[in-house]
TORTOR-258955 format. One record per residue (C-alpha): residue number from 1; residue in one letter; chain; y, x, z. Coordinates in steps of 0.02 Angstrom, whole numbers, m for minus. Layout:
% TORTOR-258955
<atom><seq>NUM</seq><type>A</type><mol>A</mol><py>Y</py><px>X</px><pz>Z</pz></atom>
...
This chain:
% TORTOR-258955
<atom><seq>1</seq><type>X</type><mol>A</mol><py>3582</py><px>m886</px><pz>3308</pz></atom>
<atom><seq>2</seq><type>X</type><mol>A</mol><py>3631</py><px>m976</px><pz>3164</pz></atom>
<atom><seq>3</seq><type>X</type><mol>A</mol><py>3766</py><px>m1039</px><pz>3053</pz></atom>
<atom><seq>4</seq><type>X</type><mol>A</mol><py>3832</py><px>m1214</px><pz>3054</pz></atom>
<atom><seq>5</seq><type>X</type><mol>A</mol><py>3850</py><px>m1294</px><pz>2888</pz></atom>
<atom><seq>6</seq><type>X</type><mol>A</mol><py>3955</py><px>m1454</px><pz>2941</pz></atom>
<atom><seq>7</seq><type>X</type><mol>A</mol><py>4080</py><px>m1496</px><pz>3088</pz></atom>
<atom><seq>8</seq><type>X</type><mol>A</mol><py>4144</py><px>m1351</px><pz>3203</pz></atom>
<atom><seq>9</seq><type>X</type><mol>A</mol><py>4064</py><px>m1257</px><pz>3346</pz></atom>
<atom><seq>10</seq><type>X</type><mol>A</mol><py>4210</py><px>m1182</px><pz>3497</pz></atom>
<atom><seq>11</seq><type>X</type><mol>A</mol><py>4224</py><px>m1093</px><pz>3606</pz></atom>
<atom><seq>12</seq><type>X</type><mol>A</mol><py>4371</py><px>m1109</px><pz>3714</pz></atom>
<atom><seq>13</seq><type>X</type><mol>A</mol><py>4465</py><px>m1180</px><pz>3566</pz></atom>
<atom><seq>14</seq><type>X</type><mol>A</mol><py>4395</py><px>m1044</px><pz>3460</pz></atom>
<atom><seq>15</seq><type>X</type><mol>A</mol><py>4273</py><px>m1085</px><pz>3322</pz></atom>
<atom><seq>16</seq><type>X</type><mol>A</mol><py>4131</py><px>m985</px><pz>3327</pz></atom>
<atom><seq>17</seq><type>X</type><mol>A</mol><py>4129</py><px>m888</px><pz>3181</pz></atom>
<atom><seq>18</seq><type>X</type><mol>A</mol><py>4298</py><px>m804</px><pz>3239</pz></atom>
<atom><seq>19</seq><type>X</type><mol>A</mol><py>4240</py><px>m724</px><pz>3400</pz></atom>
<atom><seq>20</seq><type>X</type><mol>A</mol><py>4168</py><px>m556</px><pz>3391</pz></atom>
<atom><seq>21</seq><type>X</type><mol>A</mol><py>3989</py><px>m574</px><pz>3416</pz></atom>
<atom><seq>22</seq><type>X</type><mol>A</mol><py>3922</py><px>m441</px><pz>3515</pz></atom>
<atom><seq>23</seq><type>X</type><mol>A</mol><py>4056</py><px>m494</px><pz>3654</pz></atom>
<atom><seq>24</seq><type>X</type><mol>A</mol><py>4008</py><px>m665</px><pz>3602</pz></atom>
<atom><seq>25</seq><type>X</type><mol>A</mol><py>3805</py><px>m621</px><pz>3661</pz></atom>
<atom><seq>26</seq><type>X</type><mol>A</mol><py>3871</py><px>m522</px><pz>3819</pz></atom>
<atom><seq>27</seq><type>X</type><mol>A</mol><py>3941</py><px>m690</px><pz>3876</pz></atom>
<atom><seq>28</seq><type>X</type><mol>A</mol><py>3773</py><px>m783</px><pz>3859</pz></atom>
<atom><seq>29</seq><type>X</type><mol>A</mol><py>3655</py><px>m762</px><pz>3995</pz></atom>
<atom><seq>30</seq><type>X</type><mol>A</mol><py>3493</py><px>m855</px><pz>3875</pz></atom>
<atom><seq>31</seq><type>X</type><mol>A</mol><py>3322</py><px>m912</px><pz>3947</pz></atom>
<atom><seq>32</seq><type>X</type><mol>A</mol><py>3187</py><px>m946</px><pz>3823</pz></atom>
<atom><seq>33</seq><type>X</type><mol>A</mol><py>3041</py><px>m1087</px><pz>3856</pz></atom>
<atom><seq>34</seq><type>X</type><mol>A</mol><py>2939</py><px>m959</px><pz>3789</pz></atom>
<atom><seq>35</seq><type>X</type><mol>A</mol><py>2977</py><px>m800</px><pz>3922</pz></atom>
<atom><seq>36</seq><type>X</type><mol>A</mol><py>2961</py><px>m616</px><pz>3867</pz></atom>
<atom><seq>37</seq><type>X</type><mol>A</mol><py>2963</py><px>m486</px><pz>3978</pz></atom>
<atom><seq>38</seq><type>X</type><mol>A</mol><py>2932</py><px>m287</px><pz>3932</pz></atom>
<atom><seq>39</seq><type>X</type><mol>A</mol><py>2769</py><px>m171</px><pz>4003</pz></atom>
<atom><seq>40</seq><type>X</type><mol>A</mol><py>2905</py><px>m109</px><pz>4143</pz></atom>
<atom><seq>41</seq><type>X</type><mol>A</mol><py>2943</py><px>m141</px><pz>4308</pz></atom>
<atom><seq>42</seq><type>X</type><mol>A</mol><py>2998</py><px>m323</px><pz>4388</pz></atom>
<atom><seq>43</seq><type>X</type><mol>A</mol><py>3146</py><px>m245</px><pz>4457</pz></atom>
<atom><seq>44</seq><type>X</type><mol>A</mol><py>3188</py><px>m171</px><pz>4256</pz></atom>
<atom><seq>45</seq><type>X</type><mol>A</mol><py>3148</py><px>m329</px><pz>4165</pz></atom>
<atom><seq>46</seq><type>X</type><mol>A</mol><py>3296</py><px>m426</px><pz>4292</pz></atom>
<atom><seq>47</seq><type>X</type><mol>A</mol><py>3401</py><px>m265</px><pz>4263</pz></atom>
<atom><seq>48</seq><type>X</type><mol>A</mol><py>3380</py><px>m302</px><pz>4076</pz></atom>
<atom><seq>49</seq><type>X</type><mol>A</mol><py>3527</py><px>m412</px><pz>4113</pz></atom>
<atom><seq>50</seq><type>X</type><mol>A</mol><py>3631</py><px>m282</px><pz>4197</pz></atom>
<atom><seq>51</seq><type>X</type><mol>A</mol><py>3585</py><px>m91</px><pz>4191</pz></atom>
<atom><seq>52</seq><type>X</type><mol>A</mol><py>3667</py><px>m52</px><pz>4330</pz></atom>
<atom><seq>53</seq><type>X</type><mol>A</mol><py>3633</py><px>m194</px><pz>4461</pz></atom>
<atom><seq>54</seq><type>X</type><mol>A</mol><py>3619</py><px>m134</px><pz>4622</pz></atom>
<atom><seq>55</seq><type>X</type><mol>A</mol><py>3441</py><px>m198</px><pz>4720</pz></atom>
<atom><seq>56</seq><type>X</type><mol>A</mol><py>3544</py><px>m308</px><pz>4824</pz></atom>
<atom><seq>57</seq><type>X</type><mol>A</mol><py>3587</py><px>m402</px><pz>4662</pz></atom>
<atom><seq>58</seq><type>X</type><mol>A</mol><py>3426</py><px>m384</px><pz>4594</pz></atom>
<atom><seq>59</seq><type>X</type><mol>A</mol><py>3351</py><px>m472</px><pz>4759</pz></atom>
<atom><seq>60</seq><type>X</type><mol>A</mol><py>3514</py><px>m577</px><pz>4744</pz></atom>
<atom><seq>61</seq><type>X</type><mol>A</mol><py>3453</py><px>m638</px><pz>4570</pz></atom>
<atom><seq>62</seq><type>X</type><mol>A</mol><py>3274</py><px>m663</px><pz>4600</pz></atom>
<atom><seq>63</seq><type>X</type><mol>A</mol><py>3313</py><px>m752</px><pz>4764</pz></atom>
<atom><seq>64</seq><type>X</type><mol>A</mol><py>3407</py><px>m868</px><pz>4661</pz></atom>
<atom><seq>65</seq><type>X</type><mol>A</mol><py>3273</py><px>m905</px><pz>4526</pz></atom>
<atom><seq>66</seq><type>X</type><mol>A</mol><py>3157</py><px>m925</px><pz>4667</pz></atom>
<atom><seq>67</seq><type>X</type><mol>A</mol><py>3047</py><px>m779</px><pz>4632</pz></atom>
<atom><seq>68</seq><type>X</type><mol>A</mol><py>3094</py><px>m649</px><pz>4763</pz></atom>
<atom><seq>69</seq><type>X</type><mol>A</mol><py>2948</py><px>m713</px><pz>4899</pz></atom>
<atom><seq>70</seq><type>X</type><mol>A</mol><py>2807</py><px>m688</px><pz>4738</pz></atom>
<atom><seq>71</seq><type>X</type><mol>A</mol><py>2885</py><px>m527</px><pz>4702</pz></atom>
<atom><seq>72</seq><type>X</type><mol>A</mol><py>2880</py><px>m471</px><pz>4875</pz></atom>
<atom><seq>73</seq><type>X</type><mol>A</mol><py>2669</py><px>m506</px><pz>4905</pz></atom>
<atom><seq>74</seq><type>X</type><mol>A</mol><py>2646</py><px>m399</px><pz>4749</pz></atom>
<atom><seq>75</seq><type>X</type><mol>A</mol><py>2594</py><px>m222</px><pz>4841</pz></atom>
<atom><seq>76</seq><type>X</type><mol>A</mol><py>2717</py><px>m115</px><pz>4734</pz></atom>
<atom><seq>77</seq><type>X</type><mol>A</mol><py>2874</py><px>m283</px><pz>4758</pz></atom>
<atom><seq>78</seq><type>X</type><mol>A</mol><py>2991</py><px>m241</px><pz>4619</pz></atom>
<atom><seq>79</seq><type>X</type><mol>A</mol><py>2925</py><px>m91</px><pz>4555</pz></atom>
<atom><seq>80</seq><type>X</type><mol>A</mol><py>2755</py><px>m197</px><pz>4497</pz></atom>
<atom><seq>81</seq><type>X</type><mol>A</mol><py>2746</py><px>m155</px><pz>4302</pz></atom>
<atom><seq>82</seq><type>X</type><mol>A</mol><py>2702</py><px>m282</px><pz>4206</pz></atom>
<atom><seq>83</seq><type>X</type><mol>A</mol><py>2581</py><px>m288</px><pz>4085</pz></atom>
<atom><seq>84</seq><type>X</type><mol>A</mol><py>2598</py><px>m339</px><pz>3904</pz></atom>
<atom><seq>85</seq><type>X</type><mol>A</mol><py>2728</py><px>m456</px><pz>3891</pz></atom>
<atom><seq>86</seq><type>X</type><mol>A</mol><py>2706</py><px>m496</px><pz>4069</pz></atom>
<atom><seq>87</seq><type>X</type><mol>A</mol><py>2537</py><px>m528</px><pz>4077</pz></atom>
<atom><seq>88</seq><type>X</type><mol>A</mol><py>2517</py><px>m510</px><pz>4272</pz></atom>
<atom><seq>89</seq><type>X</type><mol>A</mol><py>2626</py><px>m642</px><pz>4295</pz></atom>
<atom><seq>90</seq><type>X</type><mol>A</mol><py>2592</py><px>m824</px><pz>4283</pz></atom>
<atom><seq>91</seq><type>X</type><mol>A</mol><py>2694</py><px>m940</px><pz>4165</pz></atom>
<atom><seq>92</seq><type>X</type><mol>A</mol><py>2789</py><px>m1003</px><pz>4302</pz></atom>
<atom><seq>93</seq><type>X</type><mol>A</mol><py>2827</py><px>m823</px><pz>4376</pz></atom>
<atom><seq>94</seq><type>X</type><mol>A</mol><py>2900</py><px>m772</px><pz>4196</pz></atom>
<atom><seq>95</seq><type>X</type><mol>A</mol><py>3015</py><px>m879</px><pz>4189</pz></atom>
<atom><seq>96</seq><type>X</type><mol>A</mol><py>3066</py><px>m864</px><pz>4363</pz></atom>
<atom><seq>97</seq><type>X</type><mol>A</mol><py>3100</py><px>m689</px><pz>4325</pz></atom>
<atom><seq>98</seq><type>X</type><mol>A</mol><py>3168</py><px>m729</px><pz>4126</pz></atom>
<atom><seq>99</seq><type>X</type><mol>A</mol><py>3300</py><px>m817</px><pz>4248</pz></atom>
<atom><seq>100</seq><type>X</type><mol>A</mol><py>3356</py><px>m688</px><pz>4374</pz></atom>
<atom><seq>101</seq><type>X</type><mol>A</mol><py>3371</py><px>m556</px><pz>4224</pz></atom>
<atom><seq>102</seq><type>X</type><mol>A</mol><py>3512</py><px>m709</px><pz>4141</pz></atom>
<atom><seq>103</seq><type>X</type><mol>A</mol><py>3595</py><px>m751</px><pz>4296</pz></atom>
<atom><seq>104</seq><type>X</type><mol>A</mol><py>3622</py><px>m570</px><pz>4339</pz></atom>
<atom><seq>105</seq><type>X</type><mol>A</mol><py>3740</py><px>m540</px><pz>4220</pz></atom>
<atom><seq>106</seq><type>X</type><mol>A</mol><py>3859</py><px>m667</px><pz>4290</pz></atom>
<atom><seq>107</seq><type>X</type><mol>A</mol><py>3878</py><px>m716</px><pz>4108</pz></atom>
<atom><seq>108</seq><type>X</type><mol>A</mol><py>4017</py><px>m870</px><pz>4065</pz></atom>
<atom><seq>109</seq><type>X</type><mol>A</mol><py>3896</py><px>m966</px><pz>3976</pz></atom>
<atom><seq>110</seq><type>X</type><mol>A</mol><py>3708</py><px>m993</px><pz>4038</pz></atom>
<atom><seq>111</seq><type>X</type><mol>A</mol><py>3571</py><px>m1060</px><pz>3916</pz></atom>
<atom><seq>112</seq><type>X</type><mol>A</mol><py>3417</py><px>m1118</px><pz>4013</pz></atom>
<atom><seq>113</seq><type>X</type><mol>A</mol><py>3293</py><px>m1192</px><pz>3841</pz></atom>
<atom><seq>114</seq><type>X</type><mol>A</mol><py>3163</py><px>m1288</px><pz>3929</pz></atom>
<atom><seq>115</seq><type>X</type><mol>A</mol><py>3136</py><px>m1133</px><pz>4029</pz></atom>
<atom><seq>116</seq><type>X</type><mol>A</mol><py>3089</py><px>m1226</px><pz>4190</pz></atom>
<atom><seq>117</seq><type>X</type><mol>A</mol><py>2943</py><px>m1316</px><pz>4105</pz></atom>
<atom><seq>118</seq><type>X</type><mol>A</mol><py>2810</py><px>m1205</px><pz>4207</pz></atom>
<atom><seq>119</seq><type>X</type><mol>A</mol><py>2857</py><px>m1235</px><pz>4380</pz></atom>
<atom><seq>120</seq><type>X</type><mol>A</mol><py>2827</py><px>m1368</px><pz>4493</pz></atom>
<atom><seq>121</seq><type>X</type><mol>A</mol><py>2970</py><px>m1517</px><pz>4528</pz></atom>
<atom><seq>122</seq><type>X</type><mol>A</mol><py>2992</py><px>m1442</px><pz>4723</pz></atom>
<atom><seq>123</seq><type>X</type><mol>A</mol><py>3026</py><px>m1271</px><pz>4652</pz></atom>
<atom><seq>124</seq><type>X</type><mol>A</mol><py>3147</py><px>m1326</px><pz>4497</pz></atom>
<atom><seq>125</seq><type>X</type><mol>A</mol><py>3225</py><px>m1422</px><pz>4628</pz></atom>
<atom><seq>126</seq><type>X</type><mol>A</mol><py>3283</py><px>m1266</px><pz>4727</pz></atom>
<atom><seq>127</seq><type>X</type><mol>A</mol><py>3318</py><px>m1170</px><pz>4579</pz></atom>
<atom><seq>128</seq><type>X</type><mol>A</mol><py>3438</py><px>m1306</px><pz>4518</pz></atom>
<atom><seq>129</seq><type>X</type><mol>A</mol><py>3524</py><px>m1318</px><pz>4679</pz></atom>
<atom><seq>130</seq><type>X</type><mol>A</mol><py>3540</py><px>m1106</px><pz>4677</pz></atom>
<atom><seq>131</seq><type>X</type><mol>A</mol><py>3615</py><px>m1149</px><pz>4497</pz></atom>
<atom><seq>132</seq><type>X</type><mol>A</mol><py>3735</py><px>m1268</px><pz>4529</pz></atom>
<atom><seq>133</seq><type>X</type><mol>A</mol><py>3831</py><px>m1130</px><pz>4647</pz></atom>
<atom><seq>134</seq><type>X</type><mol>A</mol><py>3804</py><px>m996</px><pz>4521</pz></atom>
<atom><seq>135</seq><type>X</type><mol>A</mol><py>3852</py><px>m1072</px><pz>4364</pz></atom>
<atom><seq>136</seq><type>X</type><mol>A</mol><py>3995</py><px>m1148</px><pz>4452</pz></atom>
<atom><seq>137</seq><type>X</type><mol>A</mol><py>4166</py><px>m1146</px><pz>4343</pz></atom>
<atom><seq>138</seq><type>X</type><mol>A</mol><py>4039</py><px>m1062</px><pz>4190</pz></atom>
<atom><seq>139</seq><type>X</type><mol>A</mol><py>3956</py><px>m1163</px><pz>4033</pz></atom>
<atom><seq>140</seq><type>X</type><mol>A</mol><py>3794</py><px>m1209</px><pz>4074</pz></atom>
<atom><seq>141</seq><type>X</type><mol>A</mol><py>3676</py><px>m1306</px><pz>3930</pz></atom>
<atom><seq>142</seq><type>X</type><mol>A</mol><py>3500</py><px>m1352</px><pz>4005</pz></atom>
<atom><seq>143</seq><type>X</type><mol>A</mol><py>3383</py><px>m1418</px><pz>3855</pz></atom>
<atom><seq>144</seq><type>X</type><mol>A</mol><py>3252</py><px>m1515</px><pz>3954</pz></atom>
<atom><seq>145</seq><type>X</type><mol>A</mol><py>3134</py><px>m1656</px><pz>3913</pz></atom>
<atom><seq>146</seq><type>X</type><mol>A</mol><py>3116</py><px>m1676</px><pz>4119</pz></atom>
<atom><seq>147</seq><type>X</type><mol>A</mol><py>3270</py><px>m1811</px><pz>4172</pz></atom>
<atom><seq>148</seq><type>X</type><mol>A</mol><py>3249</py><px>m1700</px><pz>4346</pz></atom>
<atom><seq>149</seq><type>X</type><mol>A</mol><py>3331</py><px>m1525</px><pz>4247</pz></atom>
<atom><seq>150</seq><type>X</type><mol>A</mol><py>3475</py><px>m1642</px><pz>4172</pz></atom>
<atom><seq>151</seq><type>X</type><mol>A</mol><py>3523</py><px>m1768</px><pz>4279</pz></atom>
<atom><seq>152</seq><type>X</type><mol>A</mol><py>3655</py><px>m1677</px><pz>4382</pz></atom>
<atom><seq>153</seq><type>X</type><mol>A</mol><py>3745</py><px>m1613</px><pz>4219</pz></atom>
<atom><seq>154</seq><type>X</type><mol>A</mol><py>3924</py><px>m1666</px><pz>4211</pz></atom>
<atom><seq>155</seq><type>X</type><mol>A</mol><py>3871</py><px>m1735</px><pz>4013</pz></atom>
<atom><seq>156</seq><type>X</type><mol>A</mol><py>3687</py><px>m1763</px><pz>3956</pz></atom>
<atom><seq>157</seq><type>X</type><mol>A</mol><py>3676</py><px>m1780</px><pz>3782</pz></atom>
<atom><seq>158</seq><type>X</type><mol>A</mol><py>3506</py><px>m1862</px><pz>3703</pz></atom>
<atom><seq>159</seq><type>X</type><mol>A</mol><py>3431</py><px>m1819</px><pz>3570</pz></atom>
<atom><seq>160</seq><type>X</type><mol>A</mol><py>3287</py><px>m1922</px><pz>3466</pz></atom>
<atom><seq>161</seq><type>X</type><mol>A</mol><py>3224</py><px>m1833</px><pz>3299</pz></atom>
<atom><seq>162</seq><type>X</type><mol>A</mol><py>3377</py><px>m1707</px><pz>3277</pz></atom>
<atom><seq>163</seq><type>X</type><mol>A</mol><py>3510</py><px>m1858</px><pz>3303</pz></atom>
<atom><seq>164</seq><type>X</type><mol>A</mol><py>3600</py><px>m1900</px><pz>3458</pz></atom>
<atom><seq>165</seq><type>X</type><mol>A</mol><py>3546</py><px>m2078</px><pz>3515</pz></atom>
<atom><seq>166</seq><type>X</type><mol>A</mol><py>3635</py><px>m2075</px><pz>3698</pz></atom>
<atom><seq>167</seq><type>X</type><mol>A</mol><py>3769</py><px>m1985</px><pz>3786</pz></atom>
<atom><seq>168</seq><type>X</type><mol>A</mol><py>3848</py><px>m1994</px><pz>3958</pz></atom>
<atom><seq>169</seq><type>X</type><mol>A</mol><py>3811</py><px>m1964</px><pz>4137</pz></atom>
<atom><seq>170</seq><type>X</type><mol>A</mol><py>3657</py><px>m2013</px><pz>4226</pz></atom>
<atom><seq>171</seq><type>X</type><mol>A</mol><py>3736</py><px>m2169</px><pz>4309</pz></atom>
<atom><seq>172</seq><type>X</type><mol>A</mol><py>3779</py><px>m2213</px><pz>4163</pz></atom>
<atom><seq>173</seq><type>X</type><mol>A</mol><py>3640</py><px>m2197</px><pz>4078</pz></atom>
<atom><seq>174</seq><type>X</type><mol>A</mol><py>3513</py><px>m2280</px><pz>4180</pz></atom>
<atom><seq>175</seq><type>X</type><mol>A</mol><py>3604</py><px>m2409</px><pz>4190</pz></atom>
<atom><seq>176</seq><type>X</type><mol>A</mol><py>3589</py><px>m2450</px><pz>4005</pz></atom>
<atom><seq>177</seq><type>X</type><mol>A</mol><py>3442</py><px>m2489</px><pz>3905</pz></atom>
<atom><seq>178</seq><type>X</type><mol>A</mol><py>3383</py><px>m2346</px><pz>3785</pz></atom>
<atom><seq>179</seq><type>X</type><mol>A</mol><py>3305</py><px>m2191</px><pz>3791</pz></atom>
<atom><seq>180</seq><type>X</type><mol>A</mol><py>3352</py><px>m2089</px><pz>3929</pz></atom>
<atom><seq>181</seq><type>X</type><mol>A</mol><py>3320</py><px>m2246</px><pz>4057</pz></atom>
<atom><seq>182</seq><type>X</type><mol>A</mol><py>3136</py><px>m2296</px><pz>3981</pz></atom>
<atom><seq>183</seq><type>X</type><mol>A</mol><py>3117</py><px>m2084</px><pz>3986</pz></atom>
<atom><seq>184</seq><type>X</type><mol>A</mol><py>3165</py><px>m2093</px><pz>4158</pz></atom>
<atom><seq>185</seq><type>X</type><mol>A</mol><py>3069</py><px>m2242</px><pz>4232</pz></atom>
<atom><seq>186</seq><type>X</type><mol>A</mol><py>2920</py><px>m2150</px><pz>4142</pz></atom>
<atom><seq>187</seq><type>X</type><mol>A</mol><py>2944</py><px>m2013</px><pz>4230</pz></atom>
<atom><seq>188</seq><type>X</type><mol>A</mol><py>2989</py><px>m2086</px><pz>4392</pz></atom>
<atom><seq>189</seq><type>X</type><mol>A</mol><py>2818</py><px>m2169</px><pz>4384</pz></atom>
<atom><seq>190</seq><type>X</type><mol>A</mol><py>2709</py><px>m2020</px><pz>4352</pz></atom>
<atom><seq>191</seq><type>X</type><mol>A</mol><py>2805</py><px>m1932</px><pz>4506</pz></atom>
<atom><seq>192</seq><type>X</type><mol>A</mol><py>2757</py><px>m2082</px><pz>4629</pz></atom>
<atom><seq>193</seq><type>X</type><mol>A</mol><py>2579</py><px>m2075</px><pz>4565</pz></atom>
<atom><seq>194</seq><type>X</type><mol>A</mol><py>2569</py><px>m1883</px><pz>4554</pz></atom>
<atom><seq>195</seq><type>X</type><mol>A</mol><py>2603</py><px>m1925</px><pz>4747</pz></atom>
């Protein structure tokens, strides 16, 4: 979205500025925190993705985002329109569905930006696991402030005011004192007494 001005951003070996960037965007499949779906139908705002998915990869999709059983109790399923920028949906449901439209483009690089912020730790749980076999041998960047989004990432990078503080796997990182362990005992402590 926006030009460097120091170091180098690749892409396979490639910096960025020397790919063609329309085939550069088709490659990204890109989830927003902040989902936005078009007055259309479900089943058109996953095929946003891919025009001409077929329903089984539409289910496919929303099965893996773990949206197809919500989309199925609405009377009209996948042909539901939604209202302004989704409105019938709840925050949760948008980005359930913001998901199934990226990951149904089978795209080499997926972008998920905090997008699982809106649904409950059982459900992100599932829709991590569905992930892990989708995005395998693909780029996949999860931006989370939740240790449960990043913590089976192959590198987890920390960030603290714009400047990375911590880097490394999540073995290794809880077992050193910093950021990412006093964010995860935190966390690990509001679970138990959510509980």
């Amino acid at each position: 979205m926006y030009d460097i001005d120091q170091g180098a951003l690749l892409i396979d070996g490639k910096p960025i500025d020397q790919l063609n960037l329309t085939s550069l965007r088709d490659a990204i499949g890109y989830v927003p925190q902040e989902a936005f779906l078009f007055s259309d139908t479900i089943n058109n705002n996953i095929k946003f993705g891919k025009e001409n998915a077929t329903d089984e990869e539409v289910i496919s999709a929303a099965k893996n985002a773990q949206v197809h059983k919500n989309i199925s109790e609405f009377t009209n399923g996948y042909e539901t329109i939604l209202g302004e920028r989704g409105i019938t949906l709840s925050g949760g449901q948008k980005q359930r569905v913001s998901i199934a439209g990226a990951i149904i483009k089978a795209p080499k690089i997926l972008l998920f930006d905090d997008c699982l912020s809106a649904v409950d730790t059982e459900t992100e749980e599932k829709i991590l696991k569905n992930l892990s076999q989708v995005s395998a041998g693909k780029t996949t960047i999860i931006v989370s402030h939740r240790i449960s989004s990043a913590k089976n990432a192959d590198q987890i990078i920390v960030l603290d005011d714009g400047k990375i503080v911590q880097q490394g796997t999540h073995n290794q990182l809880i077992e050193t004192q910093g950021y990412y362990k006093s964010l995860y005992n935190k966390q690990l402590s509001e679970n138990t007494s959510h509980e």
